[in-house]
C-alpha positions in Angstrom: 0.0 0.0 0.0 1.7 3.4 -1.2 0.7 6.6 1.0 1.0 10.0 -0.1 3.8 11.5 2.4 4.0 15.1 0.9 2.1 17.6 3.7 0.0 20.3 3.3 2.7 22.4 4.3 6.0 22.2 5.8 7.8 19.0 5.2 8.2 15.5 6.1 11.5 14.0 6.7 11.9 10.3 6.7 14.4 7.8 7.8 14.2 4.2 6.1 16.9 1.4 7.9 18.6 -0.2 4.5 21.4 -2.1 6.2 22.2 -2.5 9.9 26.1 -3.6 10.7 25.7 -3.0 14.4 27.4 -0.5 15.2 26.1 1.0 12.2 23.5 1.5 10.1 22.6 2.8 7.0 19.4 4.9 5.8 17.8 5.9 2.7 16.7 9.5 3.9 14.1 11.3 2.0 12.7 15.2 2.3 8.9 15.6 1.3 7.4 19.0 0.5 4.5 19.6 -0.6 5.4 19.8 -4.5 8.2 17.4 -4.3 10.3 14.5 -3.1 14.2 14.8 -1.9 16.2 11.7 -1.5 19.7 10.8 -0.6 21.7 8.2 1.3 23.5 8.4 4.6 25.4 6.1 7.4 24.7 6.4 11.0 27.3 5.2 14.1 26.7 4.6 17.6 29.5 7.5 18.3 26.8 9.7 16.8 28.4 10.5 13.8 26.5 10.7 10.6 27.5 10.8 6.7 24.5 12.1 5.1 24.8 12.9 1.1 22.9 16.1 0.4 19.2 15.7 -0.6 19.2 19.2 -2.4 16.1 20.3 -0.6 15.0 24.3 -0.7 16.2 26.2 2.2 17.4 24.7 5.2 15.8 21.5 5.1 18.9 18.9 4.4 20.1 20.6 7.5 17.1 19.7 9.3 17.5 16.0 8.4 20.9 16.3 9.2 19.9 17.1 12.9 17.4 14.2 12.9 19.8 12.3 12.0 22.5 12.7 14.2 19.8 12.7 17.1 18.8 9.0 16.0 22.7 8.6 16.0 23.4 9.9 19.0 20.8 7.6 21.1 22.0 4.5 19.8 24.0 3.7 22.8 21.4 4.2 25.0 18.8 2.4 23.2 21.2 -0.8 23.1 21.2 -0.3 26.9 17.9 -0.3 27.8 17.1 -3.7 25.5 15.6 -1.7 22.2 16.1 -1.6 19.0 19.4 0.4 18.0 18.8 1.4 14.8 14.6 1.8 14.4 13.3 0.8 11.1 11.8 4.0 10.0 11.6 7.3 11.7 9.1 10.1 10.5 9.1 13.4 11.4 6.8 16.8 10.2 8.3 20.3 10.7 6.7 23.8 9.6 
């Protein structure tokens, strides 16, 4: 089933899981506006470093992703810790 992500306004940013080395992980990562779609590739590590190709999004909105990214980075230690999942599937977020 295929669901239109593009909002009404602001954007979507989304986080796909396409390969998970442990202390690793890569993502397809994707910017959604409401006229268009704006997709790239990145690697995540536990030490909260993040590789993230540019998207080529208007405005500021790879460097939003980028921050999402390095969050969901960041809190991959702790996640181990406390017994979840280190590197979630798919993460969504909407900004204005």
């Amino acid at each position: 089933m295929s669901r239109n992500l593009h909002p009404t306004e602001g954007a979507r940013f989304l986080l796909e899981r396409t390969g998970d080395e442990g202390a690793s992980a890569t993502y397809r990562a994707s910017v959604y506006t409401p006229d268009a779609v704006f997709t790239s590739t990145g690697t995540l590590t536990e030490d909260g470093s993040v590789a993230l190709a540019l998207t080529g999004a208007p405005g500021d909105l790879d460097e939003r992703l980028g921050t999402i990214a390095k969050l969901l980075a960041r809190d991959a230690t702790r996640r181990r810790e406390d017994g979840l999942v280190v590197w979630p599937a798919r993460i969504m977020r909407w900004r204005k």
